[in-house]
C-alpha positions in Angstrom: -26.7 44.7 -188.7 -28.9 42.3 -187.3 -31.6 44.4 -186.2 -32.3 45.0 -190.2 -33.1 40.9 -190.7 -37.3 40.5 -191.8 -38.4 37.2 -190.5 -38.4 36.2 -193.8 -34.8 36.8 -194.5 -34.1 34.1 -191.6 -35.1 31.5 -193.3 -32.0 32.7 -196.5 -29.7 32.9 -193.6 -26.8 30.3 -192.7 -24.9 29.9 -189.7 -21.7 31.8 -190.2 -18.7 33.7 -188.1 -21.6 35.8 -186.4 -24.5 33.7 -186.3 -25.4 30.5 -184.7 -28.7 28.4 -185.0 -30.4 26.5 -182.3 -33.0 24.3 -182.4 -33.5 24.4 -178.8 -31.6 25.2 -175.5 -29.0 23.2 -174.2 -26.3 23.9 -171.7 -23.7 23.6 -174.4 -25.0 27.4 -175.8 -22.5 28.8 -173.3 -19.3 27.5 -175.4 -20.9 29.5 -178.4 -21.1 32.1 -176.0 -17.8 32.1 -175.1 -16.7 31.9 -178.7 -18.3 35.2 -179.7 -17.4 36.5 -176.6 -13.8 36.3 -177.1 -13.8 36.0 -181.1 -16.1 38.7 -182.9 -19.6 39.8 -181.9 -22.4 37.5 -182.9 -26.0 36.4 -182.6 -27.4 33.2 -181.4 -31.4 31.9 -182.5 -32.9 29.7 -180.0 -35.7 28.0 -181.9 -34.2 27.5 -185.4 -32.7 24.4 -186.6 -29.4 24.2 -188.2 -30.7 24.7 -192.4 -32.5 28.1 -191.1 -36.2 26.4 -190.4 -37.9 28.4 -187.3 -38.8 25.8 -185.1 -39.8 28.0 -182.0 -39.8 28.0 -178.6 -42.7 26.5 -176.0 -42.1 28.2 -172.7 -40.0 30.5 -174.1 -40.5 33.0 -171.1 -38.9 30.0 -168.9 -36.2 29.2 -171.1 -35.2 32.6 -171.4 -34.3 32.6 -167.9 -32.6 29.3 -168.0 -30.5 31.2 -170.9 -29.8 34.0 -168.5 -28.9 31.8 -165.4 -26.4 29.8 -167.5 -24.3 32.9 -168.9 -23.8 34.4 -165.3 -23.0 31.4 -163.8 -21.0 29.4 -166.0 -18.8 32.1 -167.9 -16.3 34.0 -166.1 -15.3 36.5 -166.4 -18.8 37.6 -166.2 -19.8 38.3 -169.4 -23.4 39.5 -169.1 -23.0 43.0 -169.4 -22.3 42.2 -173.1 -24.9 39.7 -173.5 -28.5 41.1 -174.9 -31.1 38.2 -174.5 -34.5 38.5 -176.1 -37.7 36.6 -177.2 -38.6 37.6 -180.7 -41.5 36.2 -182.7 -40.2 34.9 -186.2 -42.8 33.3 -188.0 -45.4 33.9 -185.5 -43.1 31.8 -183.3 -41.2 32.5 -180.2 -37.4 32.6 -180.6 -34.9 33.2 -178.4 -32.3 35.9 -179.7 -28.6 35.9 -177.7 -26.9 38.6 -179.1 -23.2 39.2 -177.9 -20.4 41.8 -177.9 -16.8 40.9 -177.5 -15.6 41.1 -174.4 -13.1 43.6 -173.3 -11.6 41.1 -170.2 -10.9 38.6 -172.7 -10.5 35.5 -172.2 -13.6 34.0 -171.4 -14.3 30.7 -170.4 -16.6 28.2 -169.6 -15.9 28.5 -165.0 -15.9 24.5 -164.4 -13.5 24.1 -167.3 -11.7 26.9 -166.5 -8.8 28.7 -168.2 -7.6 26.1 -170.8 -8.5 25.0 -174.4 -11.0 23.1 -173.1 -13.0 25.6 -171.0 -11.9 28.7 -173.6 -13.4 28.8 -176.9 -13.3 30.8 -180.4 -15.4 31.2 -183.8 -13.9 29.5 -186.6 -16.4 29.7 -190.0 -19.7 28.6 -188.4 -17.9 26.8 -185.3 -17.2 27.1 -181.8 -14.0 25.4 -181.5 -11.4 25.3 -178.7 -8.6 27.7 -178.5 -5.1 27.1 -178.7 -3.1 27.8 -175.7 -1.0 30.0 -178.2 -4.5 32.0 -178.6 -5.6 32.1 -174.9 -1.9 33.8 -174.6 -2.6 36.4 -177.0 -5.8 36.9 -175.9 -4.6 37.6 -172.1 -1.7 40.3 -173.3 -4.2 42.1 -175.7 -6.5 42.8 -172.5 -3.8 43.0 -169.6 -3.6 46.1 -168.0 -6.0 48.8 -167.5 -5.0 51.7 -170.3 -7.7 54.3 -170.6 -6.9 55.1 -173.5 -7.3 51.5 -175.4 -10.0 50.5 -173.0 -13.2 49.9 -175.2 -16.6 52.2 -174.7 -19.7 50.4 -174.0 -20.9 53.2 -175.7 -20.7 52.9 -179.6 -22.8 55.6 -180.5 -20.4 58.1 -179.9 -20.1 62.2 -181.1 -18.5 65.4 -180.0 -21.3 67.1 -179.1 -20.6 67.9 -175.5 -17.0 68.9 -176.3 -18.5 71.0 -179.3 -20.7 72.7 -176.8 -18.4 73.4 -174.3 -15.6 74.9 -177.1 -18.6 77.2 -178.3 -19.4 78.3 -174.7 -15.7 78.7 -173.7 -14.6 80.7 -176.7 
């Protein structure tokens, strides 16, 4: 979905349920990645202010890695298996793109806040808002357990292929 955006289409594009705009990095991006984490999947834009204007990034190789540092240490459970951070030029300007899956060990929360509406957070509209403890409840029984059979593949690209291959041999 996002991968078909033009830089110029950025600039018609509004914060919403899946996107969130940054004008630069602070260490309050981890609740928006805790949001999409445990809401939908969604992309964040370091570099762009909140009416779509790209702003850029100066030392963009350096914040990346501050980007990086904060999701494995301040989420748990770790979430950076299904965190994808890039630097994209938009505009002939560095940007930071964050884009993240849900989660499959949902909840997620911010570690130091811990397990609690204030440490657990969930996309709302454009917003990263805190979740109810009613929410964090249904969150935790929708993951419990390990079923095979509802656990989610990393791989989304999936086909019969092998299986198709191995009926014609067998037959």
């Amino acid at each position: 979905m996002l991968e078909k955006i033009k830089c110029g289409d950025i600039m018609e594009m509004k914060e919403n349920i899946n996107i969130e705009f940054k004008k630069e990095f602070t260490t309050e991006l981890k609740k928006e990645v805790v949001a999409f984490a445990n809401t939908n999947e969604g992309t964040i834009f370091i570099g762009i202010d909140d009416f779509g204007n790209v702003i850029g990034i100066e030392n963009a190789d350096e914040i990346l890695n501050q980007v990086v540092l904060s999701i494995r240490n301040s989420i748990k459970p770790d979430i950076t298996m299904y965190c994808n951070v890039k630097i994209e030029k938009i505009e002939n300007k560095d940007v930071i793109v964050i884009k993240v899956q849900r989660g499959t060990l949902r909840p997620y929360y911010i570690a130091d806040k811990g397990l609690k509406p204030s440490g657990v957070y969930v996309r709302q509209g454009s917003s990263s808002v805190p979740a109810s403890e009613e929410s964090i409840r249904q969150m935790i029984k929708e993951t419990d357990g390990d079923s095979y059979e509802k656990l989610r593949s990393l791989n989304q690209d999936l086909t019969f292929k092998y299986a198709e291959k191995f009926f014609e041999k067998n037959a």
